[in-house]
C-alpha positions in Angstrom: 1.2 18.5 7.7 -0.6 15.2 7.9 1.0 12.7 9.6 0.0 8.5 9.2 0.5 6.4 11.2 0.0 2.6 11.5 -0.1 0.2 14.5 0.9 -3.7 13.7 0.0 -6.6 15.7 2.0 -10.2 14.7 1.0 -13.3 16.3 1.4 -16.7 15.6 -0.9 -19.1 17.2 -2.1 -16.3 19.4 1.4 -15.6 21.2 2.8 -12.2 20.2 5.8 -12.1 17.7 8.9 -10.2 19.4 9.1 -6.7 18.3 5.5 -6.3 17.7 3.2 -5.0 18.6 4.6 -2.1 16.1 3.4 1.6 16.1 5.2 3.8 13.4 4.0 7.5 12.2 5.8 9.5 9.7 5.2 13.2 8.8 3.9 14.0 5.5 3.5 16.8 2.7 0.5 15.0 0.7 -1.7 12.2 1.4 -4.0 10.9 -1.3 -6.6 7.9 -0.5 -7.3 5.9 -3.0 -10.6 3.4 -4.2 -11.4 1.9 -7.4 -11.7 -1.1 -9.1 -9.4 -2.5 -11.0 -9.9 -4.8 -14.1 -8.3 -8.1 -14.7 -5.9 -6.7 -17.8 -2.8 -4.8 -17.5 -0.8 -3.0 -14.9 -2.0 0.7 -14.4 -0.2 3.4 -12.1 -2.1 3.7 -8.6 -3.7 6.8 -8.5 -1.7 8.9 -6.6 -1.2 11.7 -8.8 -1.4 14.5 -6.4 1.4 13.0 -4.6 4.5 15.7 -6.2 7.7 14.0 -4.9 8.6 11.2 -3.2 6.4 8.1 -1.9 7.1 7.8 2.0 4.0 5.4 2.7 2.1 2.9 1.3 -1.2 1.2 2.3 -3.2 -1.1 -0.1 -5.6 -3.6 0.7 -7.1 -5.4 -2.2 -9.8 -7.6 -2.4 -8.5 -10.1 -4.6 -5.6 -11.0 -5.3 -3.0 -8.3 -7.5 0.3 -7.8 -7.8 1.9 -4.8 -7.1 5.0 -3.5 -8.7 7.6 -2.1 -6.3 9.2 -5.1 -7.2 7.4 -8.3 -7.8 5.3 -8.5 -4.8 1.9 -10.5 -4.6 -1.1 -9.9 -2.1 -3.1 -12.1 -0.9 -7.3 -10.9 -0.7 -7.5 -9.2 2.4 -4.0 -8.8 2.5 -1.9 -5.7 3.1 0.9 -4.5 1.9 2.2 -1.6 3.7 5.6 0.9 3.5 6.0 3.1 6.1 8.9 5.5 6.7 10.0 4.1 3.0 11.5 5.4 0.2 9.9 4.7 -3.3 11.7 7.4 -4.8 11.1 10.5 -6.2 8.4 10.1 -9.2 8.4 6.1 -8.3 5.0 5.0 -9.6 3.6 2.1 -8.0 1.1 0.0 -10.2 -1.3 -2.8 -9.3 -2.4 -5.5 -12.2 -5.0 -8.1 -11.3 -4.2 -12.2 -11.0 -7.5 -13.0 -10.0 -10.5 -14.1 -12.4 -12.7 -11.3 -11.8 -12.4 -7.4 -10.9 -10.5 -6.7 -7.5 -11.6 -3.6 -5.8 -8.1 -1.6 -4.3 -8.3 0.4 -1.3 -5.5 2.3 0.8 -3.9 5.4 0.4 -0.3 7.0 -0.3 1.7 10.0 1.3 5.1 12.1 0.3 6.7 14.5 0.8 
């Protein structure tokens, strides 16, 4: 089973935030990586089709910036976005439309179990 894992560092001003930095890793049944670009118009599902049940994590790392619907949650280019140990439900789909001028290009990846 593939297990992902992700290490957060939080400073501000160069002095560590308490609590950080984090390391968190969470056993999964499917991982599916993910890079394309996306177009300025409409929201479309991330493609994480392969992914049978429920979305445990969540990496995505745009370009530009997009908006990602677990919610109403914007990123920032070069911004991250990350659920770990979540719960997005089983069948959630998590789709990305584009609020900047021009194409964004989405990386990350997405596991389950």
């Amino acid at each position: 089973m593939p297990i992902v894992r992700a290490v957060v560092v939080l400073e501000v001003d160069g002095v560590p935030v308490p609590g950080f930095p984090l390391a968190r890793r969470i056993t999964v049944n499917e991982v599916q990586g993910f890079d394309y670009i996306k177009a300025v118009e409409g929201a479309t599902a991330l493609p994480l089709n392969q992914i049978g049940a429920a979305i445990n994590a969540l990496a995505v790392r745009p370009d530009a910036q997009v908006t990602i619907v677990l919610g109403q949650i914007k990123v920032n280019a070069g911004g991250l976005i990350l659920v770990i140990d979540g719960d997005l439900g089983t069948g959630a789909q998590a789709t990305v439309a584009n609020a900047s001028a021009g194409v964004a290009q989405v990386r990350g990846v997405g596991g389950g179990s």
